[in-house]
N, C-alpha and C positions, 0 to 999 in steps of 0.2 A: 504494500500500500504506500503513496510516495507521501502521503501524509499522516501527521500524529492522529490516531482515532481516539476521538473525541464523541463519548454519546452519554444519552440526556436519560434521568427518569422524570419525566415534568407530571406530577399528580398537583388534582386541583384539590385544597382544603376543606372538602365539602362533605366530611365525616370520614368514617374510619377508612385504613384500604383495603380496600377487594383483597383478595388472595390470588386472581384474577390479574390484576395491579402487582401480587409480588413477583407473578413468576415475570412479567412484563421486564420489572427491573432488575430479578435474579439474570434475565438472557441479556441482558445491556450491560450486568457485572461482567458475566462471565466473556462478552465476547471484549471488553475491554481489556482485563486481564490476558485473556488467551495473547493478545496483540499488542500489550506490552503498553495499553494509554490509559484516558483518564473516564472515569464515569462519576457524572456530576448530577446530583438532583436540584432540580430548580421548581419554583415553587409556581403555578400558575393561578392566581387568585387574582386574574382580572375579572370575574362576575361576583362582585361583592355584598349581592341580594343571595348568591346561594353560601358564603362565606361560613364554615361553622369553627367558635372557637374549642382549640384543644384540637385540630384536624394536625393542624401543621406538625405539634408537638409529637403526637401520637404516629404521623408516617415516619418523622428520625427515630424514634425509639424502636417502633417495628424494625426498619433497619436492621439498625443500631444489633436488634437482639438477633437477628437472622444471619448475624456474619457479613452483610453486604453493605457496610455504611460505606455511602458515596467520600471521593475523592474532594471534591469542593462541595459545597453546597450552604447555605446561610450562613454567615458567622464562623466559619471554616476556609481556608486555603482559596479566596474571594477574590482570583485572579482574574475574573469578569463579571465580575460583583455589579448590581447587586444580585441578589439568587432570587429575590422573592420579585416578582412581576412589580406587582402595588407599588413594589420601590422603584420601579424603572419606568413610572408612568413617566414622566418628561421625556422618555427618550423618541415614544413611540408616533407625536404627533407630528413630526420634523417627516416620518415616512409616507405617514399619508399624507403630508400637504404633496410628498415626491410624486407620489401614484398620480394625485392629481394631474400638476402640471405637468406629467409626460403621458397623461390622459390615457393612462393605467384603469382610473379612477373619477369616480363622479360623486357628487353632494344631492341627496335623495331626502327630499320634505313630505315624502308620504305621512301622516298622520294612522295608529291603528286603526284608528275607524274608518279609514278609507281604502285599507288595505282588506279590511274584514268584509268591505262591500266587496270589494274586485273577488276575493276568492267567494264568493258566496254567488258571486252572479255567474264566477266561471266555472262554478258547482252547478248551479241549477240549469246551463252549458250545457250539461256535462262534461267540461273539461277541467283540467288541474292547473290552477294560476300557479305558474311560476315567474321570478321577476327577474326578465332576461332580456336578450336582445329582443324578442317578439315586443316588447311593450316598454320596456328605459325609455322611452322618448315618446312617451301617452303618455307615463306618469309625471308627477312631479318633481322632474330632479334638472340636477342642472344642466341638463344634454338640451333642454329646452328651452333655456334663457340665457340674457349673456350672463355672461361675469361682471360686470356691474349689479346688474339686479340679484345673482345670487351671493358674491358679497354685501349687499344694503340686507336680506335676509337675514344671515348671522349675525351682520351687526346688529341687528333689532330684536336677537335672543331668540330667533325661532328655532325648535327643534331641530336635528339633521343626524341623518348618518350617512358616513361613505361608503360607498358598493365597489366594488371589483368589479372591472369592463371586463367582464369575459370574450375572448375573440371568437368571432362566428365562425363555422365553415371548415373546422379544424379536427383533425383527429388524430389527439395525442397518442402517441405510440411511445410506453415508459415499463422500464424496468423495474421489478423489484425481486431480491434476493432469494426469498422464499417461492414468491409466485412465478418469477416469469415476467413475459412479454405480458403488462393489461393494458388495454386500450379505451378513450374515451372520446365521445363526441362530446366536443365544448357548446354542440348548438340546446344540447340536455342538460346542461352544466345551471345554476341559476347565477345571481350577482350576489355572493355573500356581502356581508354587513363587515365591515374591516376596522370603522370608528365612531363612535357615541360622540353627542353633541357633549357629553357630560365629561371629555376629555379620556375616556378610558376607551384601549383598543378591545375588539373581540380575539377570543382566541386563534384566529386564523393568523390576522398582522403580529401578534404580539409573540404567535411561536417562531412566525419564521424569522421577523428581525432579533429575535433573541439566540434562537438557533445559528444564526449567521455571525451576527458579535460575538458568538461563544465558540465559533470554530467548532461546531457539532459536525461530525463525518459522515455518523451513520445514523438515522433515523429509525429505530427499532418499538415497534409499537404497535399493540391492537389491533385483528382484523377489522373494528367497529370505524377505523381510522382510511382505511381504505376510501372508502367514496371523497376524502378531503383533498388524497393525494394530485390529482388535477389541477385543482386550485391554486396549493401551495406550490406544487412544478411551476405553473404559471407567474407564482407572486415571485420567486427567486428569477424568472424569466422576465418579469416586468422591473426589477431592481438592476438587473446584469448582473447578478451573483450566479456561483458554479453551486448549483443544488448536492444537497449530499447523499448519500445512495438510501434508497429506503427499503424495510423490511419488515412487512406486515406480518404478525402472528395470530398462529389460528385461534380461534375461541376454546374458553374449558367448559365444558356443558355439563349439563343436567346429568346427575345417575340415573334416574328415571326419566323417559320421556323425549321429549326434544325442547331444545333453544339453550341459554346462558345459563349458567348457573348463579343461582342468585341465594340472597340469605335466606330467603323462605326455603329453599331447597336445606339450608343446615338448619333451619329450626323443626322444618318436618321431622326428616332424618336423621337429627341427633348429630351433627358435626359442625366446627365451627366452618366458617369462612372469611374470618379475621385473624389475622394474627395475635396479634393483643386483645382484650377483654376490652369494652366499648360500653361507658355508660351514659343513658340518658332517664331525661323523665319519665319516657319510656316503659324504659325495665334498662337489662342490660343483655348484650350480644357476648356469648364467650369466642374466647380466644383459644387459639394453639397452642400459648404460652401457657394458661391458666388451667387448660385442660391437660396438661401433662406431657406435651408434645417435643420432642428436643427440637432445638434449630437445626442441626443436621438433617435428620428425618423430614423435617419440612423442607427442608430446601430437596432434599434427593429427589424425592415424592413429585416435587411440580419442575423439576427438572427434564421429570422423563413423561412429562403431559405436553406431548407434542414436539418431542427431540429422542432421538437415540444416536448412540455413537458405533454403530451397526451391526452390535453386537448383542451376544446374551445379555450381557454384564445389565445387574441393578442398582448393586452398591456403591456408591461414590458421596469420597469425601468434598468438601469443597473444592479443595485442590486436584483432585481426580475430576471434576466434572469442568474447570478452566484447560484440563490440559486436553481433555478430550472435545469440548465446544465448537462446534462446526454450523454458522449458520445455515449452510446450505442440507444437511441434515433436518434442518425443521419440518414439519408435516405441514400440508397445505390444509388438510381436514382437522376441523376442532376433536379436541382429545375428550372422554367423557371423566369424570370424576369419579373414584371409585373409592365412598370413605372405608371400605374393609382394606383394599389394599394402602390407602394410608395410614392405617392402622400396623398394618404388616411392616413398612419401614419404618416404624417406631419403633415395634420388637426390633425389628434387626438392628436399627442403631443403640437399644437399649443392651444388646447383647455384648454391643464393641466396647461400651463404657468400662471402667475401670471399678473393681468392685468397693473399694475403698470409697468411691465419689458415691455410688448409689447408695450404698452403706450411710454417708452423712446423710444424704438428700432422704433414707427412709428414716433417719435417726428423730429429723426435724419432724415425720407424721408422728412419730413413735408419740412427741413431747404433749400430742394432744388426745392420746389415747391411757385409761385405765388399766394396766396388766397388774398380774400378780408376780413375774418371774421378770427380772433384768438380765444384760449378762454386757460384755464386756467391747467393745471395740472389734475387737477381733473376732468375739466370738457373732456379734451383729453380720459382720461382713460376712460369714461363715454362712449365714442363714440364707442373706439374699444371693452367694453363687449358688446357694439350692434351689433358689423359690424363683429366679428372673425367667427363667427359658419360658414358664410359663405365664409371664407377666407383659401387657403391652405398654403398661406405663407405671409408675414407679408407684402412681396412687393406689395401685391393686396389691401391691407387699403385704399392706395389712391381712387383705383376704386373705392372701395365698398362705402367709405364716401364722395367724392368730395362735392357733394351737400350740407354736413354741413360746406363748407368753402366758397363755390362760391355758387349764385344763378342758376339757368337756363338759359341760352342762346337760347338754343333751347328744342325742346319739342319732344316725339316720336310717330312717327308721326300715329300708329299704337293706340295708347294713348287718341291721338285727339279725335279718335270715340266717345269716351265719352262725350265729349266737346256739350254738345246741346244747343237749343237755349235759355232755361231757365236757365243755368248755369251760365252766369254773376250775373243774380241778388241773387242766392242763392250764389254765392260765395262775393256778398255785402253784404247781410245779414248776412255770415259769418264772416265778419270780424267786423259787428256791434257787435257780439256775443262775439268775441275774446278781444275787447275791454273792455266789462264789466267784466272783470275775473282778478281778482286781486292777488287770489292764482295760479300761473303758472306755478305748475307741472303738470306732464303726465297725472295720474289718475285725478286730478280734472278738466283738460280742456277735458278730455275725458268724463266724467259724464254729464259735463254742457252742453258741442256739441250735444251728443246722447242725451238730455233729450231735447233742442231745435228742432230736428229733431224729435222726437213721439210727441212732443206737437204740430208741424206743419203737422205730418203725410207728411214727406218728406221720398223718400228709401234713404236706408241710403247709394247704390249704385249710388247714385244721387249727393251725399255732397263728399265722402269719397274718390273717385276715383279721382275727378277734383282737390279735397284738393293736393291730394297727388302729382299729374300732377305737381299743381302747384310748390310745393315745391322742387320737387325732378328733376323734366324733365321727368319723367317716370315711369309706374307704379313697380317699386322696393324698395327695402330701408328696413329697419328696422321697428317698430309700428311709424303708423304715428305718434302718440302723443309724442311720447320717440322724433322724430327729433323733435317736436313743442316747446316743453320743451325750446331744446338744443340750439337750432335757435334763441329761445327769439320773444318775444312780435310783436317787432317793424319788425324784418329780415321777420315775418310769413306773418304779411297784408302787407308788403311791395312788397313780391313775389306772394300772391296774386292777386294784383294790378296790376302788372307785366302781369302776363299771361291771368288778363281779356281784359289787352289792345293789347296782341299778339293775343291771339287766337278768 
């Protein structure tokens, strides 16, 4: 590439982000890294009727917690500062007075309510108003007066906005990364709105002269951004700037169904679709982060929604998915959402963790839970390499171990069946056994038991089920001997004892 790649995550403030939104700026991380430049998030909150405070706050921290905090961006590394639009409102009118005078651009005094007529008449037509070349110069804009009369207008405070001349009779033939050759006819095309009489640009002017000062390379963004692409080719086309290469992403859709995936979809279905936890007067939206999710596993997860690296391979670290990043790799068809299988890369990143870190991180549930039995650092750690394979997030420890902190209260009842009438006494003689055992780890108290058991010629579904009954409530858990260990000497015949006098 002969130049530094420079790309953008530009979210507008206007509540929490999509997930939709992460993988957007996850593929703008990783293809900058891959390329050795910079990824800068800039803030686009020129529409400051849909403004929500705590948006801004809330997309850095998401970041922030997801591994992928941008390179510049507000009050950071502000080498084409400023980052937040609202602060570069002075820069933007200077462009469209340019549009204007090189008659890019026109000054449009339509009023809504004469706009609401035109489409209501080209309804009841049956046609679809659009505001184009077929009628710019029926309506009221400045393609109809001079410039005297449409300067004495402004000056006398009347309403206006600037439209984009779209050129007739053209048919753009443009590139992009992902898709291919698309093509548009500009005669379908309409005159976006580019500037407010109120001094603030619309999203159109305001991305691309921001995109251009900021030295943006590669335009990586949303399939829902497509139909703009024309437009914006044109606006770099009517300034004499070199446009930068663009590359539409496919959409993440619905588990069920067809179209986008939206937050109803995770409120039916039980999954977030925010990163972070999202409060309003509302109620409040969970998050990835709250629900137990590692950042890794979220990032992997929506990595491989609409990318692979043409292989089997699932697992990848951050830095395994920069070194393997390939835009040309992206899928043209939107990916469907599968929250089971992101659940699935949660285990699997829950498994790579180191058991000392999950050990604190279950230590911290421990602090809000009642047990009767503690135990030690090491001996914590100890539990959760027993208890994780079968856990998908760190919140589920307690389930999986209760029974090494509490005894049985009750038993399952399904369990019972086991329970015959010779089982008390084998479970006395078991704990005669348990008593002679002086070395009391796993493997030796598992030797001694099973060598008691063929030397009586007892099944070993006779000893091993009600064992476990006993200790646990239930036939689950980990190898029985690994809890026997853990539990200690005294806590085993004690629960024992226990359930020969319940059941």
């Amino acid at each position: 590439m002969s130049k530094q790649v420079r790309v953008r995550f530009a979210p507008s403030p206007t509540g929490p982000l999509h997930i939709g939104g992460v993988r957007t700026a996850l593929f703008n991380y990783l293809f900058a890294k891959k390329n050795n430049g910079v990824f800068y998030l800039r803030i686009e909150d020129t529409d400051q009727t849909r403004f929500v405070p705590g948006a801004e706050a809330y997309i850095m921290e998401a970041l922030e917690w997801l591994g992928i905090a941008p390179d510049e961006t507000v009050g950071k590394n502000e080498k084409f500062g400023p980052y937040r639009q609202s602060d570069r409102k002075a820069i933007y009118q200077n462009y469209a007075d340019d549009l204007i005078q090189n008659g890019w651009a026109y000054y449009a005094f339509d009023t809504s309510d004469a706009l609401d007529a035109h489409r209501k008449q080209h309804e009841a037509d049956g046609k679809t108003f659009i505001y184009n070349h077929h009628n710019r110069e029926k309506l009221d804009t400045s393609l109809v007066g001079s410039k005297e009369e449409t300067a004495e207008r402004i000056a006398n405070g009347e309403h206006y906005v600037i439209r984009f001349k779209t050129p007739v009779n053209e048919t753009l033939v443009l590139q992009d990364i992902i898709r291919g050759e698309v093509r548009f006819d500009t005669n379908l095309l309409d005159d976006k709105v580019l500037f407010k009489s109120d001094g603030m640009p619309t999203y159109h002017l305001a991305n691309i002269v921001d995109d251009h000062l900021m030295e943006t390379s590669h335009v990586i963004r949303g399939e829902e951004w497509l139909p703009s692409m024309p437009l914006h080719v044109l606006l770099y086309r009517a300034f004499g700037w070199e446009a930068p290469e663009f590359a539409h992403l496919p959409l993440i859709l619905k588990p069920v169904g067809n179209g986008k995936l939206s937050k109803r979809d995770g409120d039916k279905l039980g999954f977030p679709v925010f990163p972070l936890e999202w409060k309003t007067e509302e109620g409040v939206s969970s998050g990835y982060r709250e629900k137990g999710f590692f950042p890794e596993a979220v990032i992997n997860f929506l990595a491989l929604l609409g990318w692979n690296d043409g292989t089997d391979k699932e697992l990848f670290s951050l830095e395994e998915l920069v070194a393997a990043f390939d835009l040309n790799r992206v899928h043209k068809s939107g990916a469907k959402f599968d929250p089971e299988k992101n659940k699935w890369f949660n285990h699997q990143h829950l498994m790579m963790q180191n058991d000392t870190d999950l050990a604190e991180n279950f230590a911290g549930i421990l602090e809000t839970k009642e047990y009767a039995k503690s135990y030690s650092f090491i001996e914590l750690t100890r539990i959760v390499s027993l208890i994780k394979e079968r856990a998908h997030f760190v919140s589920e420890f307690w389930e999986l171990s209760d029974f090494f902190f509490l005894a049985p209260t009750s038993y399952d009842e399904k369990a019972t069946k086991n329970w015959k009438e010779e089982t008390p006494k084998l479970m006395h003689d078991l704990i005669s056994v348990l008593h002679t055992i002086e070395d009391f780890s796993s493997q030796n108290i598992e030797t001694i038991v099973k060598e008691w058991m063929i030397t009586n010629e007892i099944g070993m579904g006779k000893v091993m089920q009600p064992f476990r009954l006993s200790l646990v409530g239930a036939l689950k858990g980990p190898h029985l001997f690994d809890i026997v260990e853990i539990i200690g000497k005294e806590e085993t015949t004690s629960r024992i004892k226990k359930a020969i006098a319940s059941l």
